[in-house]
N, C-alpha and C positions, 0 to 999 in steps of 0.2 A: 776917537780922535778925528778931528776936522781935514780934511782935503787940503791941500795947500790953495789958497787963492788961485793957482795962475791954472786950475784943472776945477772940470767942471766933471759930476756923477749924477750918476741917473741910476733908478733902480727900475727892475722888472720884476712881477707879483706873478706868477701861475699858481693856478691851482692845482693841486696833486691831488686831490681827492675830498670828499665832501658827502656827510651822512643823513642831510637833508637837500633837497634841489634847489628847495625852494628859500633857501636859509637868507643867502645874501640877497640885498637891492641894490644896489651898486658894489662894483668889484671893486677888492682892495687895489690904491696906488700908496704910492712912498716919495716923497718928495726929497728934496735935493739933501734936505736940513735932515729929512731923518722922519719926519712926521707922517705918520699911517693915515690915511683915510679913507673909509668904506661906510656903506650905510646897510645895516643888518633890516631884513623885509618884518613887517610889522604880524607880531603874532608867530614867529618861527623861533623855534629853537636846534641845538645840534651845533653840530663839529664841523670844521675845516680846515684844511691843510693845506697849507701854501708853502711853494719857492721863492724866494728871493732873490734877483741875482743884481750883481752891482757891476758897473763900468766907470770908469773915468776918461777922460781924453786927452790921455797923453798918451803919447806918439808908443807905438810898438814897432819897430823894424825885424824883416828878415832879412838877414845876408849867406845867402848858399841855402843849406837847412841849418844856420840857427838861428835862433826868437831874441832880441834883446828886447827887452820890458815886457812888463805884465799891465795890462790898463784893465781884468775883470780878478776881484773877488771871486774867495772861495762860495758856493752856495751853501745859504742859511735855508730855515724852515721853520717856521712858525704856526703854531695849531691856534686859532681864535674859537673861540667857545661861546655862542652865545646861549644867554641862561635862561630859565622863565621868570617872568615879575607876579606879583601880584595882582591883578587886574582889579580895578573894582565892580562889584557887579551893576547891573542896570535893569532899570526897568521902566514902562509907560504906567503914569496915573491917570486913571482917569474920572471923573464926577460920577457920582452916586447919587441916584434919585430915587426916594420911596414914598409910597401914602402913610400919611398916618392912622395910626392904631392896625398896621397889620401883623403884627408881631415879628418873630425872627424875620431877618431877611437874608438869602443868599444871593448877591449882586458880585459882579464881577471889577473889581475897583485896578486892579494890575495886570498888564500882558506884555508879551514879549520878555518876561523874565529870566533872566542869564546871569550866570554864574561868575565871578570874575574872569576866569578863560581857561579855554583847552587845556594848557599847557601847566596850569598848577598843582 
């Protein structure tokens, strides 16, 4: 359910934990509307766990010790999983030159040849 207009939210993203270091490229954010955005690092896979916590901006008063209003959510927690793709493999070609009439030849025509990637 939406925020009423007249109050504005903000989320905050921690991380609680994380099974590769090198997993994320940019840290998750979460914008007003709700929208996730983070960039996962090229060629990582693995787990991550995250906090979420929300505010809004209405007014909270204390009078003595009591609280009227509440302007933060309960904390959520999200695990983002990124997965392995299929890479395609790669390779360098390169020209082949022979004499003729020498029979077989073993010329070296591909290097640098790899696999589609680590992680499949």
């Amino acid at each position: 359910r939406s925020a009423p207009a007249c109050q504005d939210v903000s989320f905050t993203v921690t991380l609680v934990s994380v099974d590769n270091p090198a997993l994320i490229e940019i840290a998750p954010v979460i914008s007003s509307a709700g929208t996730l955005y983070f960039t996962a690092a090229p060629r990582q896979i693995g787990n991550a766990k995250f906090r979420v916590d929300m505010v809004d901006s209405g007014q909270v008063f204390e009078i003595g010790s009591t609280t009227l209003g509440d302007n933060r959510a309960a904390p959520r927690f999200f695990t983002l999983q990124v997965l392995a793709i299929n890479n395609a493999p790669s390779f360098l070609a390169h020209d082949v030159f022979c004499n003729q009439d020498t029979g077989m030849q073993k010329l070296i025509f591909a290097s640098e040849v790899r696999a589609g990637g680590e992680h499949e």
